[in-house]
C-alpha positions as a Python dict, from the first residue, in 0.01 Angstrom:
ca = {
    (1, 'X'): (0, 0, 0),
    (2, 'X'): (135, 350, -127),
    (3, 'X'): (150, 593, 149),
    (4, 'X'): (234, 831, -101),
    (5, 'X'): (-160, 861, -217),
    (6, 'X'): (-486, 865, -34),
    (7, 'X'): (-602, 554, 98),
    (8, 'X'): (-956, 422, 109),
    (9, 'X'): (-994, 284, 492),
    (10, 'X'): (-1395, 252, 441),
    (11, 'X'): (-1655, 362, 217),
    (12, 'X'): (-1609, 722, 105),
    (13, 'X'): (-1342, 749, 393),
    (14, 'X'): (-990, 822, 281),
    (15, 'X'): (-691, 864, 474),
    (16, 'X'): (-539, 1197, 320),
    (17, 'X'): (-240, 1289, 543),
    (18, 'X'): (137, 1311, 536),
    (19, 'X'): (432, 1070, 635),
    (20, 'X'): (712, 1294, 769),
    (21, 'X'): (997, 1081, 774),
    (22, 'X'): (1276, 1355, 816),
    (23, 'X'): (1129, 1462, 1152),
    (24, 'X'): (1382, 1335, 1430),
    (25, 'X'): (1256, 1510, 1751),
    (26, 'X'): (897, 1631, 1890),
    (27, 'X'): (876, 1935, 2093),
    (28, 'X'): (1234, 1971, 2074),
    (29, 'X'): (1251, 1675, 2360),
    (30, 'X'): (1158, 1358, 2208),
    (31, 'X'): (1330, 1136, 1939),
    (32, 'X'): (1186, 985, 1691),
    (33, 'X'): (1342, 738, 1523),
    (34, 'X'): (1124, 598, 1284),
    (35, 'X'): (949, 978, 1201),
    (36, 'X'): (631, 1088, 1235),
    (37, 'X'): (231, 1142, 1084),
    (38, 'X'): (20, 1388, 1023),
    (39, 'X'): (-291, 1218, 951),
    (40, 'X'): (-628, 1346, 809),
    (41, 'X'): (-938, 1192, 693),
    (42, 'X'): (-1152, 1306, 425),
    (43, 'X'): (-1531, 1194, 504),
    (44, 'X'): (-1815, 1196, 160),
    (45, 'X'): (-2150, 1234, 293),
    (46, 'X'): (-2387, 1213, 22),
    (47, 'X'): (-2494, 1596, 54),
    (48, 'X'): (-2168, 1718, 278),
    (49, 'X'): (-1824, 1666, 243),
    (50, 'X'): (-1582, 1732, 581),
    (51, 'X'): (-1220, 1695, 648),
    (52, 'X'): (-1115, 1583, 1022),
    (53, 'X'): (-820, 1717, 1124),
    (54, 'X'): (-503, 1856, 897),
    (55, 'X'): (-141, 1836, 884),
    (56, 'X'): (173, 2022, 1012),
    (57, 'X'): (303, 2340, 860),
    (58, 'X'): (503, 2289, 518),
    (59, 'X'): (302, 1968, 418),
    (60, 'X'): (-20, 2184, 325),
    (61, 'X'): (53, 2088, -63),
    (62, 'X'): (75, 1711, 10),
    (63, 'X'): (-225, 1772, 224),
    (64, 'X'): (-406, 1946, -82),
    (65, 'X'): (-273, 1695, -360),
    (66, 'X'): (-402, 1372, -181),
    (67, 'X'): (-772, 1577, -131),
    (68, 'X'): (-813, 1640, -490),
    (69, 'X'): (-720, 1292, -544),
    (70, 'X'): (-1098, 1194, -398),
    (71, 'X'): (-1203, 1573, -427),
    (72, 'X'): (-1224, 1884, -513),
    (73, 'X'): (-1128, 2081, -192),
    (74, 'X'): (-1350, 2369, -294),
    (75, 'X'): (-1629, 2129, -250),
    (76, 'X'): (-1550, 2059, 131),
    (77, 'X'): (-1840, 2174, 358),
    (78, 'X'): (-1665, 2164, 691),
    (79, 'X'): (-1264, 2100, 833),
    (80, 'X'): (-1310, 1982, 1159),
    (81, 'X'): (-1026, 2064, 1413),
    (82, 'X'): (-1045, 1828, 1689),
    (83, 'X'): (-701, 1959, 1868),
    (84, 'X'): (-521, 2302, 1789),
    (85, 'X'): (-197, 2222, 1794),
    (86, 'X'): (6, 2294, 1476),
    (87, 'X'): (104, 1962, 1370),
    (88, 'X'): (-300, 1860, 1336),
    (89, 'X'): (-439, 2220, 1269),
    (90, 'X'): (-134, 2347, 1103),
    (91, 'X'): (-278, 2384, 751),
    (92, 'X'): (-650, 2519, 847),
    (93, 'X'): (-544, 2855, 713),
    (94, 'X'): (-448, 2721, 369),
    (95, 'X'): (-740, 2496, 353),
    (96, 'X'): (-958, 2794, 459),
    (97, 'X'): (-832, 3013, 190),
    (98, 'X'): (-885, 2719, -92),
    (99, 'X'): (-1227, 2702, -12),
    (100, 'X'): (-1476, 3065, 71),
    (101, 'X'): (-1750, 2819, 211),
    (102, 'X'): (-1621, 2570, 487),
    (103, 'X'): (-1667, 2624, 843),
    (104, 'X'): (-1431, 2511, 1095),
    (105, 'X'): (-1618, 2257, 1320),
    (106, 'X'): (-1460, 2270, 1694),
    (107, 'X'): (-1513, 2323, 2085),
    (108, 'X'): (-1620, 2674, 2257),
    (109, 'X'): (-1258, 2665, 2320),
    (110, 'X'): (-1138, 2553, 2019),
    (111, 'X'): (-1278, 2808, 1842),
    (112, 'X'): (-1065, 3097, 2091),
    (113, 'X'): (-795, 2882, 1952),
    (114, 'X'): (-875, 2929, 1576),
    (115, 'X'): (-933, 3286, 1602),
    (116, 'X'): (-624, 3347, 1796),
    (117, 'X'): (-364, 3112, 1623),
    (118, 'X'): (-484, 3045, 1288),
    (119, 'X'): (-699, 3401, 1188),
    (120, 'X'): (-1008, 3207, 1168),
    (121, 'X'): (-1321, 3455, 1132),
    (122, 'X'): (-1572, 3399, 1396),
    (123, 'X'): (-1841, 3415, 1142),
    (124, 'X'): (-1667, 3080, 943),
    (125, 'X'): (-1644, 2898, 1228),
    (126, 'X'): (-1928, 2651, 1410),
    (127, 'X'): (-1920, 2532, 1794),
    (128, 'X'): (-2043, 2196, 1844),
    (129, 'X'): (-2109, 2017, 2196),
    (130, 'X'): (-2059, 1739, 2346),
    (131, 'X'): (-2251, 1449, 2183),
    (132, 'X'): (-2404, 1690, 1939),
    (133, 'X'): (-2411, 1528, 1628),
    (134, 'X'): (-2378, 1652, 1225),
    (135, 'X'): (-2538, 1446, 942),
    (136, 'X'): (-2361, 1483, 621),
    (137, 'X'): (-2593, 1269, 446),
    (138, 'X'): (-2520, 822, 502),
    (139, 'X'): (-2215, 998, 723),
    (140, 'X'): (-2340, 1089, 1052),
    (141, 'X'): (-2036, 1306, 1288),
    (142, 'X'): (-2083, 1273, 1649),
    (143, 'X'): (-1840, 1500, 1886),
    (144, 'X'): (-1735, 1381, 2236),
    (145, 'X'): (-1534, 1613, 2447),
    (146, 'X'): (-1226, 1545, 2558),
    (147, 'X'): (-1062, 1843, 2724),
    (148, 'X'): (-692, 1794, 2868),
    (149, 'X'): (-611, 1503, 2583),
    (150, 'X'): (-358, 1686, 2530),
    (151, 'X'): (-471, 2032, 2511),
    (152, 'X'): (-808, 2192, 2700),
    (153, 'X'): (-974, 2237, 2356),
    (154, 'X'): (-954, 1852, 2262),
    (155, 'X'): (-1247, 1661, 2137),
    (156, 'X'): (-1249, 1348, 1924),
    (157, 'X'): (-1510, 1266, 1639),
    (158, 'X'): (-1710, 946, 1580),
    (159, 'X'): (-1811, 805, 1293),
    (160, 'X'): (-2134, 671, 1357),
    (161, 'X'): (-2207, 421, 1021),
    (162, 'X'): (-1886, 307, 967),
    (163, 'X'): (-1805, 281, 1350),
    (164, 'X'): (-1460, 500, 1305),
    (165, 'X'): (-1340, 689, 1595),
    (166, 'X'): (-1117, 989, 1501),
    (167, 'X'): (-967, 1059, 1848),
    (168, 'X'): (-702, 1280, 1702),
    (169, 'X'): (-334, 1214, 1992),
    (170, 'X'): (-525, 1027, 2149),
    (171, 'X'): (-404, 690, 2103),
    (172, 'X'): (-146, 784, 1904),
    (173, 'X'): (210, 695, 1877),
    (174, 'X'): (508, 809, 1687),
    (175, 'X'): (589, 659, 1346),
    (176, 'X'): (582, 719, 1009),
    (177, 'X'): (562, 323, 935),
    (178, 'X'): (238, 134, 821),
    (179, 'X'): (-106, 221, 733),
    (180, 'X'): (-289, -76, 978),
    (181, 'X'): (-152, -217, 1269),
    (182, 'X'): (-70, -487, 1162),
    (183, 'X'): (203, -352, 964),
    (184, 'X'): (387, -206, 1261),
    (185, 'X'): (545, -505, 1473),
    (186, 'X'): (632, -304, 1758),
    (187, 'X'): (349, -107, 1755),
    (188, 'X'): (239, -197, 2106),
    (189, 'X'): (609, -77, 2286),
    (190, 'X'): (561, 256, 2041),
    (191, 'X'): (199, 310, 2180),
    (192, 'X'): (327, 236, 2545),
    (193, 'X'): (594, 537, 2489),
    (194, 'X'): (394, 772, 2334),
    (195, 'X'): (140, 752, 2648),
    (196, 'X'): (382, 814, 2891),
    (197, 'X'): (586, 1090, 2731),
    (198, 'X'): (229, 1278, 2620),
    (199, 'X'): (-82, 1172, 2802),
    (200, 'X'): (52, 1030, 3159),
    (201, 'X'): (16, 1360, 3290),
    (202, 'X'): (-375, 1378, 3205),
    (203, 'X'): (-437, 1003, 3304),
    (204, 'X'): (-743, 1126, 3503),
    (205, 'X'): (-863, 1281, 3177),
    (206, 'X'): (-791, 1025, 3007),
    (207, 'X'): (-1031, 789, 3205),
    (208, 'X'): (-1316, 992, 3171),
    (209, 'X'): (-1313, 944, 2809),
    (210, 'X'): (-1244, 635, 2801),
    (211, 'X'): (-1612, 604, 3016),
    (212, 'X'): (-1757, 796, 2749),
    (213, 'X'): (-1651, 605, 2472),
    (214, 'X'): (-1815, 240, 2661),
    (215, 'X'): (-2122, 331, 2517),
    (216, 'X'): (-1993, 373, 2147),
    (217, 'X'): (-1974, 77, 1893),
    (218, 'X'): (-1608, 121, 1768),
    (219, 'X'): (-1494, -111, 1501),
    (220, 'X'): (-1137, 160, 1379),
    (221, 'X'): (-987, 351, 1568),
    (222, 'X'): (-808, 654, 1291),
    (223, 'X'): (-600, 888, 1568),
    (224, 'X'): (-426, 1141, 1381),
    (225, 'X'): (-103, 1078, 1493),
    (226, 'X'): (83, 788, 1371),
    (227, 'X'): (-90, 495, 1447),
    (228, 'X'): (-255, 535, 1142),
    (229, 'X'): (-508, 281, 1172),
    (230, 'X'): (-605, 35, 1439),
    (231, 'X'): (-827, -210, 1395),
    (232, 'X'): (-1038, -348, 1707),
    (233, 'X'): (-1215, -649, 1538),
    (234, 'X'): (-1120, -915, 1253),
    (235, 'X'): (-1359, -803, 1065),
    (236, 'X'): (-1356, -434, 1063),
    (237, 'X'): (-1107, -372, 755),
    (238, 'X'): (-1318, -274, 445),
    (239, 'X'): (-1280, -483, 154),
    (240, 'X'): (-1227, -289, -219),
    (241, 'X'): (-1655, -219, -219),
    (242, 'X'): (-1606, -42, 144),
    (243, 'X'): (-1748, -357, 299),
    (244, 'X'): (-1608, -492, 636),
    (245, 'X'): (-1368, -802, 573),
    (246, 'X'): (-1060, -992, 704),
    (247, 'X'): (-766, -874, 832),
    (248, 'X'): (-574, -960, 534),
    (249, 'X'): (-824, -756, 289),
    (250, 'X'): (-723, -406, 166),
    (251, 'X'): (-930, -110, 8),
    (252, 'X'): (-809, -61, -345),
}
């Protein structure tokens, strides 16, 4: 599988995002030997279109190359920025300025954020709550708050059809390797790491979303950072019709 184009991870769901293999150290403390990801997902409803989540500064190109790929980015109705830090929200501006129409889908927080870091007018920009859900037509969004997962503003996105959970660090791990877990053999020791250097610290936080997220049906889980894709079932990975199949089955 080509990490160099979009990939199809379910039906009209396409991993867009960036490998950044020349990256060697995260907030100028931690090493990373195997790189890094920037990962966003690019979700077709059949009347909206929305992008969750964005890449870091000076990949906004790659970002924009693997959209039109799938789509045209003018045609995106919302980019939804679960966490403000650059390396996910990094690109918002040039995504913004592509496209005169999208609104920026985030926390009451979040949206300070925007305004402050990224120029975001309040008037393009929508607060959601938590549990409040968006239908995009067959693609229903539902937003769970997550504050202090890594940053106050934090909230994750669900997937209701396709049972996807976009949890954006959370989860995460650093590597530019693989697109499924399967694909990374010392995924689990990564994962490990990347808890204790980034979320330890918020482990009460961290529990309380894990009680909200009991009472979701999660078949993926698509953090955007550098697991790429972990798969909860055997039969979660979509076949090349966007069907659930084995674990050896890949979208084409």
């Amino acid at each position: 599988m080509s990490w160099r184009k979009a990939q199809k991870i379910s039906k009209n769901v396409y991993w867009v995002g960036v490998k950044d293999w020349d990256r060697r150290l995260f907030d100028a403390l931690i090493p990373l030997p195997n790189g890094t990801s920037y990962n966003a997902y690019l979700v077709l409803g059949e009347n909206e279109r929305a992008l969750v989540d964005t890449v870091n500064p000076g990949f906004e190109s790659e970002l924009e190359d693997r959209i039109r790929e799938i789509a045209d980015p003018r045609d995106l109705d919302y980019v939804i920025m679960n966490h403000a830090e650059p390396d996910h929200a990094g690109a918002i501006p040039h995504m913004m300025s592509l496209n005169g129409k999208a609104k920026l889908i985030t926390t009451k927080m979040g949206a300070k954020m925007a305004q402050v870091f990224y120029r975001v007018p309040e008037a393009r920009i929508r607060v959601v709550g938590d549990a409040e859900k968006m239908d995009l037509g067959g693609k229903t969004l539902q937003f769970i708050e997550a504050p202090m997962l890594h940053w106050p503003e934090t909230m994750f996105t669900y997937l209701m059809e396709d049972r996807i959970l976009f949890p954006c660090d959370f989860f995460g791990s650093h590597t530019a390797k693989g697109m499924y877990d399967d694909e990374v053999e010392d995924l689990r020791v990564l994962a490990q790491r990347y808890f204790g250097e980034i979320m330890m610290p918020f482990k009460t936080m961290a529990e309380r979303a894990l009680q909200k997220l009991k009472e979701l049906e999660i078949d993926m889980i698509a953090p955007s950072m550098d697991l790429c894709i972990e798969t909860l079932t055997a039969s979660s990975k979509p076949t090349a019709d966007g069907q659930r199949g084995k674990l050896n089955e890949r979208p084409q």
